[in-house]
DOPAZA-47462 format. One record per residue: x, y, z of N, C-alpha, C in turn; residue in three letters; residue number from 1. Coordinates in pm, whole numbers. Atoms other than C-alpha are relative to their C-alpha. Layout:
% residues N
     n_c1     n_c2     n_c3    ca_c1    ca_c2    ca_c3     c_c1     c_c2     c_c3    aa     i
        X        Y        Z        X        Y        Z        X        Y        Z   Ala   NUM
...
% end
This chain:
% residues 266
     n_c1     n_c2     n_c3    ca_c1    ca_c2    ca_c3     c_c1     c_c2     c_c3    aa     i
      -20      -61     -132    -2276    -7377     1780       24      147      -17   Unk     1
        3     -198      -25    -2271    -6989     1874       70        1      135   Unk     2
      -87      -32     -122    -2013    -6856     2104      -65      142       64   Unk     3
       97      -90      -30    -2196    -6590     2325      116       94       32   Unk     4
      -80      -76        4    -2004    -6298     2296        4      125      105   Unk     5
       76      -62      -45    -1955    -6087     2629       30      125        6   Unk     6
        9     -159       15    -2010    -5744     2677      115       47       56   Unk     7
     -135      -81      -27    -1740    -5467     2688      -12       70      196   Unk     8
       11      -46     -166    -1645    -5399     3075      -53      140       33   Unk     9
       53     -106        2    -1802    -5122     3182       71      119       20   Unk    10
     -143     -112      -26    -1456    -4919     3243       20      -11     -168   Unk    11
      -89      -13       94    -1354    -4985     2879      -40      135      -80   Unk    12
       20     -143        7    -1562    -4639     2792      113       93        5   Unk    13
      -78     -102      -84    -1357    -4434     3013      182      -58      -92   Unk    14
     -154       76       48    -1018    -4680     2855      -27      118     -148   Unk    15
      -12      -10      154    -1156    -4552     2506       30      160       15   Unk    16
      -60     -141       32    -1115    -4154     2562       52       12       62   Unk    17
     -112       36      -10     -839    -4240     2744      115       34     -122   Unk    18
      -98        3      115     -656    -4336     2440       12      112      -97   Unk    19
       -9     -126       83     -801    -4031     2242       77      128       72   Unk    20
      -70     -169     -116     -680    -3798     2522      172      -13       -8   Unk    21
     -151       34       -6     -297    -3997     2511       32       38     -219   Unk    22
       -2      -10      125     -321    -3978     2102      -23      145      -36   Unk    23
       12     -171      -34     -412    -3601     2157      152       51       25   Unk    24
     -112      -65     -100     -107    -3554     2403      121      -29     -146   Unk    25
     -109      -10      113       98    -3721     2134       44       93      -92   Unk    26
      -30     -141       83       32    -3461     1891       43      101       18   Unk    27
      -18     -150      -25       55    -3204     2099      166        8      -19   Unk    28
     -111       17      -68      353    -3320     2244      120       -6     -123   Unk    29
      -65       17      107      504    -3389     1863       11      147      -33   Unk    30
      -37     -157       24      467    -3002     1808       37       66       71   Unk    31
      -94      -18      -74      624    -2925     2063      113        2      -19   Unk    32
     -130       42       -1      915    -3068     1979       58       31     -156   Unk    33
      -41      -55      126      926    -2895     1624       44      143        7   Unk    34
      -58     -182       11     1135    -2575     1595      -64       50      -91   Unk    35
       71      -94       73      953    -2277     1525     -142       30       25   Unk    36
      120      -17      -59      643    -2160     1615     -135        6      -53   Unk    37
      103       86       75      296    -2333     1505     -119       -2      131   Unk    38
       98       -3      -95      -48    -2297     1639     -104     -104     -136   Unk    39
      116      -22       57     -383    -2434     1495     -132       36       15   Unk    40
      189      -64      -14     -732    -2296     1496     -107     -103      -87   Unk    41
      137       84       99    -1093    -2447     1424      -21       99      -53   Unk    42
       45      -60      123    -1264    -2362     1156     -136      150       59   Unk    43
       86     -173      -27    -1467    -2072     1368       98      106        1   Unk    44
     -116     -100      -41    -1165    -1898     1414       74       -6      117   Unk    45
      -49      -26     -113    -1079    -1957     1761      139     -101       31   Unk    46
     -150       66        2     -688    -2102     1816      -48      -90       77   Unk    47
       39      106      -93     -720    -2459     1951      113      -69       56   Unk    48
      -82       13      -72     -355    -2505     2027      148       46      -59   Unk    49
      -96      -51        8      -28    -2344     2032      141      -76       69   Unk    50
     -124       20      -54      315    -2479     2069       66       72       61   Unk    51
     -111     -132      -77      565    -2391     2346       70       57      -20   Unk    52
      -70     -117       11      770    -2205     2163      -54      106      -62   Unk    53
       16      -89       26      569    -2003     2063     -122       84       88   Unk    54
       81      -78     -123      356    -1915     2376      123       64       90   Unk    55
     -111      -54      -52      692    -1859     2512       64      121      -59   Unk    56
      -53     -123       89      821    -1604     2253     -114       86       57   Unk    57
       83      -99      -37      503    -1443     2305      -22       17      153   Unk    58
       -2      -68     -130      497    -1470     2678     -172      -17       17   Unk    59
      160      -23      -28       92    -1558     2682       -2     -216        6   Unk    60
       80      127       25      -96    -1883     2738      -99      -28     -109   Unk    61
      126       55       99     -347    -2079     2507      -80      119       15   Unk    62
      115     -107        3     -624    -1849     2680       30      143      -81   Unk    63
      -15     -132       53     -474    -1544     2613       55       41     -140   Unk    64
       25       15      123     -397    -1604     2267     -102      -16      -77   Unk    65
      146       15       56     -745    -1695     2214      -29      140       10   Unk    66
       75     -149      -58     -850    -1303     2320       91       92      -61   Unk    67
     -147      -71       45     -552    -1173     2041     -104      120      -54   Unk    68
       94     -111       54     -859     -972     1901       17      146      131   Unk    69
       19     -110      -75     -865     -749     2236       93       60      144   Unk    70
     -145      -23      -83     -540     -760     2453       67       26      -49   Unk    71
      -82      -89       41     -357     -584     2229      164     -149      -53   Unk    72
      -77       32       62     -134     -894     2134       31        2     -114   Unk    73
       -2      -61      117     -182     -781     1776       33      134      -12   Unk    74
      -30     -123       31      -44     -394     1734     -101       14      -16   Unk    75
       96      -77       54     -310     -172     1713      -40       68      -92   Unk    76
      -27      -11      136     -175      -44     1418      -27     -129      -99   Unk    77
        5       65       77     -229     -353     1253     -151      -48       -4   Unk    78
       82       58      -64     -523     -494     1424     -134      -49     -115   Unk    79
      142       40      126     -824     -432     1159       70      -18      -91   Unk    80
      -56       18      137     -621     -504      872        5     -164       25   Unk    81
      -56      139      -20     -521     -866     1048     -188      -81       -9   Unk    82
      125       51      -61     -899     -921     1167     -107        6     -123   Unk    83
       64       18      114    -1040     -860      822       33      -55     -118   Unk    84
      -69      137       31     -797    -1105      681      -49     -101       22   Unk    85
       46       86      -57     -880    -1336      897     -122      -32      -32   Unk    86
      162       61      -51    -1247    -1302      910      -24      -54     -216   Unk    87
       24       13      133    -1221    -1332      452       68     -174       24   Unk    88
      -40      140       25    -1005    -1650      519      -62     -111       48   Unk    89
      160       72      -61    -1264    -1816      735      -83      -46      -53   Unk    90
      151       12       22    -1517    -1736      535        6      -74     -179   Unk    91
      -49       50      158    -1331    -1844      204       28     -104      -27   Unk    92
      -48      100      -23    -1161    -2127      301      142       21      -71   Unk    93
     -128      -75      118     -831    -1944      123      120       21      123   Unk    94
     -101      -13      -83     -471    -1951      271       12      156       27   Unk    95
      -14     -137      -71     -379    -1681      532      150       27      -36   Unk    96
     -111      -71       -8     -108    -1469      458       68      150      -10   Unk    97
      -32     -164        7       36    -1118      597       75       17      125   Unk    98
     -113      -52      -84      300     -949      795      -75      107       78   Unk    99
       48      -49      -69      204     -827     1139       88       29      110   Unk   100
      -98      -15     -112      350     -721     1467     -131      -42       75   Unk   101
       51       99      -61      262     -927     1750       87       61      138   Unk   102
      -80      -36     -127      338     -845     2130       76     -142       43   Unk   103
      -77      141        9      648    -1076     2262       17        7      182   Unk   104
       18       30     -130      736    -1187     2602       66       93       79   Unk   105
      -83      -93      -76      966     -882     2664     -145      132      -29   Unk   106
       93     -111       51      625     -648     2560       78       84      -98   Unk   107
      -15      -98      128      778     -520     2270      -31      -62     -121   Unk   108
       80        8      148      585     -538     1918      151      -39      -78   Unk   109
      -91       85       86      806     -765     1674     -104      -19     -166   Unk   110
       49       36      138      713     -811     1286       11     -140      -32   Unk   111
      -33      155       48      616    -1162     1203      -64       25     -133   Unk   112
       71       48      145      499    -1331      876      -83      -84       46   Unk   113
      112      121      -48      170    -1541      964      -63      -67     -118   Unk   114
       89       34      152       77    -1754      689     -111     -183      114   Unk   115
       58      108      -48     -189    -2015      776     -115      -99     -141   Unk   116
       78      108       64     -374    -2348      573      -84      -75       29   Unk   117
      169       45      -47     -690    -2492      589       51     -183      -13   Unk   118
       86      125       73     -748    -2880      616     -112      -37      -38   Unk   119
      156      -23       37    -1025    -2993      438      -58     -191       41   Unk   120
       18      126       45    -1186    -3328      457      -29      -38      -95   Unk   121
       17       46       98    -1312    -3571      249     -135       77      -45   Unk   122
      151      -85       54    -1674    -3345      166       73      150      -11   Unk   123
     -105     -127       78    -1396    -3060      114      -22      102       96   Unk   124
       74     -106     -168    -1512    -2894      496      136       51       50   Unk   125
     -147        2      -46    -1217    -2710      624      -42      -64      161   Unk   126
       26       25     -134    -1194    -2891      971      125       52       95   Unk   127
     -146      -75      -62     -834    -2690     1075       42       90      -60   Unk   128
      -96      -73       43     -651    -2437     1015      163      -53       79   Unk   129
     -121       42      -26     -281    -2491     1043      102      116      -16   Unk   130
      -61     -145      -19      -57    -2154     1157      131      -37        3   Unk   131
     -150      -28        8      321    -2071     1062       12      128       62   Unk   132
      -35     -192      -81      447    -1752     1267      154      -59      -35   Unk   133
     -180       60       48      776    -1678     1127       56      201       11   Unk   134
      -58     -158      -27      990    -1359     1284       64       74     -110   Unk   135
      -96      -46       95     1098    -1157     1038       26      218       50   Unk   136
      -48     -134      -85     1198     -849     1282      135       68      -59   Unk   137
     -155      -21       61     1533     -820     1148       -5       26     -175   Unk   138
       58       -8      145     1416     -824      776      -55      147        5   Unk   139
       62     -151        0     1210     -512      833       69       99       50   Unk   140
     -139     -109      -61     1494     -338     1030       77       26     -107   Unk   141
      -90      -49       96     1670     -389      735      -60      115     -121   Unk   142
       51      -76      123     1411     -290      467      -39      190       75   Unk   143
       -4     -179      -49     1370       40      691       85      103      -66   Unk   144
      -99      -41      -16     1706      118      715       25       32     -166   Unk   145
      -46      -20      191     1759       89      294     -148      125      -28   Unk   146
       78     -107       22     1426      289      283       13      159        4   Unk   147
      -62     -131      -24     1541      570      485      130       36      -65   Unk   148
      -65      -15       95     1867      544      252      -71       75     -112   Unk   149
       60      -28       89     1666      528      -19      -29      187      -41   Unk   150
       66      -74      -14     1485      852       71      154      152       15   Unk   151
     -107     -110       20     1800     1026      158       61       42     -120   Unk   152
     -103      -33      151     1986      983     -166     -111       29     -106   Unk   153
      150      -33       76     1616     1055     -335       37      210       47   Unk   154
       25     -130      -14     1656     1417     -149      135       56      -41   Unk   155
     -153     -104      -28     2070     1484     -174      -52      -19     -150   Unk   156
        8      -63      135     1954     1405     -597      -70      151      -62   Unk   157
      116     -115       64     1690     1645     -595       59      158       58   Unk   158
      -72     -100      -17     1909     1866     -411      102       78      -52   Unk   159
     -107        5       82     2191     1848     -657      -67       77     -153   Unk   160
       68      -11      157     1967     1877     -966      -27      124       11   Unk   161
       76      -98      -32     1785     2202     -793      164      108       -6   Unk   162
     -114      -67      -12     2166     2339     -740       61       -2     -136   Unk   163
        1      -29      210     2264     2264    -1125      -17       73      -42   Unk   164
       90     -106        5     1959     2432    -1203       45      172       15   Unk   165
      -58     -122      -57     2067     2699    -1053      107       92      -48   Unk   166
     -132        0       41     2405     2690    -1172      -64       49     -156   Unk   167
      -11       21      123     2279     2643    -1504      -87      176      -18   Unk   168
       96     -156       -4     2022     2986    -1456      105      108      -19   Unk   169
      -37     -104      -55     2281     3190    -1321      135       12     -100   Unk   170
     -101       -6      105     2545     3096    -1626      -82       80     -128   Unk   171
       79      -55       83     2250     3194    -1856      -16      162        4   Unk   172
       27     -147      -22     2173     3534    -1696      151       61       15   Unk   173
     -129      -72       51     2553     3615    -1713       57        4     -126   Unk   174
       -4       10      177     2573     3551    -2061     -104      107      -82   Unk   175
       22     -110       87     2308     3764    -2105       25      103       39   Unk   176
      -84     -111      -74     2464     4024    -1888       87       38     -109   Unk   177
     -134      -14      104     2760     3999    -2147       -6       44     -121   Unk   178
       26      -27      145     2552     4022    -2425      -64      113        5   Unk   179
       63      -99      -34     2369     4312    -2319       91      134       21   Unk   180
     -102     -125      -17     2705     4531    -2186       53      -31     -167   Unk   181
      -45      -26      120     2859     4432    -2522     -126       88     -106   Unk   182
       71      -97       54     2564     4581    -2727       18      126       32   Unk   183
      -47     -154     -104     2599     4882    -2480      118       43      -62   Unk   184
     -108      -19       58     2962     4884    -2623       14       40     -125   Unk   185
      -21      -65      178     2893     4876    -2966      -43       46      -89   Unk   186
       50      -74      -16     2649     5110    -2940       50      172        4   Unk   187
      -32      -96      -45     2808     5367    -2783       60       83      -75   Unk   188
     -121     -120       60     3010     5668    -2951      118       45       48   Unk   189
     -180       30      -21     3354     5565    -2841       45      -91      -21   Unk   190
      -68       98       11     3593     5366    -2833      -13      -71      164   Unk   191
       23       38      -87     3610     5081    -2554       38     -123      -13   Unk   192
     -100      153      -46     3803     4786    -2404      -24      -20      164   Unk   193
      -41       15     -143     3780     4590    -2109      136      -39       55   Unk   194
     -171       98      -55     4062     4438    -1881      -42      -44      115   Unk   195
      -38       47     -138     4095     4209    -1595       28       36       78   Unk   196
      -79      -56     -115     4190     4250    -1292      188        2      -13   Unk   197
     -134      -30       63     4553     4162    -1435       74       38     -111   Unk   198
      -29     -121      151     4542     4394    -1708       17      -71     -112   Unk   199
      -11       55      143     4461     4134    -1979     -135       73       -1   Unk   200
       83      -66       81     4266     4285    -2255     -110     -101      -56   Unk   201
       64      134       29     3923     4070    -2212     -139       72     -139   Unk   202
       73      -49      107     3720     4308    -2494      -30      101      -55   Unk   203
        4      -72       74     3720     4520    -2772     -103       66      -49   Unk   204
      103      -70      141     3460     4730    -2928        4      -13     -110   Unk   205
      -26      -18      130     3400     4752    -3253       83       62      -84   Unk   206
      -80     -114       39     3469     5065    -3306      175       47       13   Unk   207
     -152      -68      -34     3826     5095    -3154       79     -189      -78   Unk   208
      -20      119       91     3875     4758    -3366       26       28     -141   Unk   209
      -37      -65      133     3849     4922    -3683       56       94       -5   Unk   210
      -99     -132      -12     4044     5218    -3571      123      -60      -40   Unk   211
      -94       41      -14     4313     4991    -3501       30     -107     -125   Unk   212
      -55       85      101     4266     4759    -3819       39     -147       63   Unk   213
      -69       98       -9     4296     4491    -3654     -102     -158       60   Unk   214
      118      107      -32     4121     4141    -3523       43       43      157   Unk   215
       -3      -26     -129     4065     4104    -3129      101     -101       12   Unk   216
     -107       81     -102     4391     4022    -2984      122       76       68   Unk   217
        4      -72     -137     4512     4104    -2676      205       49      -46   Unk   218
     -150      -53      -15     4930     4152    -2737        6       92     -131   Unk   219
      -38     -128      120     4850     4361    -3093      -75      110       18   Unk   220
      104     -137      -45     4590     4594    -2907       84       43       94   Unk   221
     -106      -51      -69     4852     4655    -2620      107       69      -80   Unk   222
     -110      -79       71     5096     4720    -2872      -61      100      -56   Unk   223
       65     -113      130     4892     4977    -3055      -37       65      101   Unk   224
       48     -143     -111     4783     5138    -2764       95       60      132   Unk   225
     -107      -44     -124     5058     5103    -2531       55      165       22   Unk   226
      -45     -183      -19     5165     5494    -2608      -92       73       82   Unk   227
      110     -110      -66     4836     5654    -2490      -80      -56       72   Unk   228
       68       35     -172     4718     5442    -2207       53      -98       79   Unk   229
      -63      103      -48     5013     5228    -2077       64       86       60   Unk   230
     -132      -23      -41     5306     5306    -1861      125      -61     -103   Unk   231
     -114       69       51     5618     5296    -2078      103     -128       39   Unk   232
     -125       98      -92     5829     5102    -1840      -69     -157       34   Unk   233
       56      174       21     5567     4786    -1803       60      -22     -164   Unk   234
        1       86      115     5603     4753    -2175      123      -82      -20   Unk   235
      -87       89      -17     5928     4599    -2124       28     -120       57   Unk   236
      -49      138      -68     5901     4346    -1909     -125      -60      -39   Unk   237
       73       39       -3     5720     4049    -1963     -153      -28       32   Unk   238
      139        7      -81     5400     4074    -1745      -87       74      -85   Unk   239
       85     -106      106     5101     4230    -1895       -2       90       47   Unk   240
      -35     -115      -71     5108     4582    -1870     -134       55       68   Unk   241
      100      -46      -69     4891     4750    -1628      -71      154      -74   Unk   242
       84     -131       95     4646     5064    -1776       72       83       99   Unk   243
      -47      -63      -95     4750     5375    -1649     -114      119       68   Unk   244
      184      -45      -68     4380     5430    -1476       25      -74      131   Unk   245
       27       95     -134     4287     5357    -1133       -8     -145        8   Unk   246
       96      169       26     4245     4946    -1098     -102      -44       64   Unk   247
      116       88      -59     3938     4822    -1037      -61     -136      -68   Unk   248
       35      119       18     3796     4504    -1070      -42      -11     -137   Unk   249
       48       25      161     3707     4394    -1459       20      177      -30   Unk   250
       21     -137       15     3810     4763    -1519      -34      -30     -143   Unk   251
       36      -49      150     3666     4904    -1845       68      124      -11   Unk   252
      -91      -69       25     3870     5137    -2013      -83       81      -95   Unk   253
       77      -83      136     3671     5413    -2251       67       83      -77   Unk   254
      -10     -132       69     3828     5672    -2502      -76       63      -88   Unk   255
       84     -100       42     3619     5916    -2621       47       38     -115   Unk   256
       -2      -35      166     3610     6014    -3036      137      136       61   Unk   257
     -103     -131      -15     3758     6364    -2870      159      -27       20   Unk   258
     -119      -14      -52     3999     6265    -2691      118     -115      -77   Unk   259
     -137      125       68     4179     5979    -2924       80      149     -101   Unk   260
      -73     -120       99     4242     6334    -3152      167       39       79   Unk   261
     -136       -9      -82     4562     6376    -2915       67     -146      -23   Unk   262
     -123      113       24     4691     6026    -2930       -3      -70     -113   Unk   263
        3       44       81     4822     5883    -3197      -60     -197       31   Unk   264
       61       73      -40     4637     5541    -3222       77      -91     -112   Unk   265
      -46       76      153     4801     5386    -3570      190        0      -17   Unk   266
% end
């Protein structure tokens, strides 16, 4: 016997993408309900569905996410850099990944991370892409903020080093200042001492060095000269004694071959 088997009702069609349309909703409806914001695209490129939180962050619908190439929801600054990403990962079948700014539902440009993955089937076809958008606005505020650090304490070094420098020049060219008046000194055809502004004895000549017999130092050159170019009455008291010349600043003190013939010097 044969059981005659009968035909499918003529509604069960319409029943069958039915079920694909409720098995659809499911999915959708399952990403939905995942924190964080997830789209996917076919394999031409064009986004085939976006979860609500993240049409909401952005403030756009499906459509207008599809049209991210020319409404400016991509920064314009970024735009060909994202779109020639894109169009290599397409064409590669190679995971997407790069940091972009993206317009949000308040219209202000935010820095995400977009990384996206291909499914492939079984003949190795990508038939999806699968999109992560992940804010990292606050991340880049930070790496700014250490940048422009960065950059500052990059200029106060180079500012420091250049002032050193400087320092270090201007110790050099007084040294040779020093070495240059001393030659001048022990050169000259006299005798010659400097002094401070508080009448210490900061240098000797040669010449009035070997007059005096003696090495450079400052309380046995006062004493040896105190008669013929001191005030008597400092030499008593402690303080150093003042010359008895006008004072001026680092005064230099000269006696002339002639004129030491009047004072006794020994």
């Amino acid at each position: 016997m044969s059981a005659a088997i009968d035909p499918l009702p003529a509604d069960d069609a319409p029943r069958s993408e039915l079920l694909v349309g409720e098995g659809d909703y499911d999915l959708r409806h399952a990403f939905d309900l995942i924190p964080g914001l997830f789209a996917t695209m076919r394999p031409d490129g064009e986004i085939e569905f976006a979860n609500r939180e993240l049409t909401e962050f952005l403030g756009q619908s499906l459509e207008e996410l599809r049209a991210w190439r020319t409404n400016g929801t991509v920064h314009n600054g970024d735009l060909e850099r994202v779109d020639k990403a894109w169009t290599y990962a397409l064409a590669s079948g190679t995971p997407y990944n790069l940091e972009q700014r993206l317009r949000c539902h308040d219209a202000q440009y935010r820095w995400f991370q977009v990384r996206a993955h291909p499914q492939r089937d079984g003949k190795d076809e990508v038939v999806r892409w699968h999109i992560q958008v992940l804010c990292i606005d606050a991340h880049k505020a930070t790496e700014e903020r250490l940048r422009r650090s960065e950059v500052s304490l990059s200029r106060a070094l180079a500012e420091q080093t250049v002032a050193r420098q400087a320092l270090e020049d201007a110790v050099v060219a007084q040294r040779a200042s020093e070495r240059e008046l001393s030659r001048l000194f022990e050169t000259m055809p006299a005798y010659a001492l400097c002094m401070d502004t508080s009448g210490l004895v900061t240098y000797v000549n040669q010449s009035l060095l070997q007059v005096l017999g003696a090495t450079f130092d400052h309380n046995a050159i006062v004493k040896q000269l105190a008669p013929a170019v001191f005030h008597g009455e400092q030499m008593s008291t402690g303080a150093h004694p003042q010359p008895s010349v006008e004072r001026r600043p680092a005064a230099r003190l000269t006696v002339d071959d002639h004129q030491q013939s009047g004072a006794s010097l020994g």
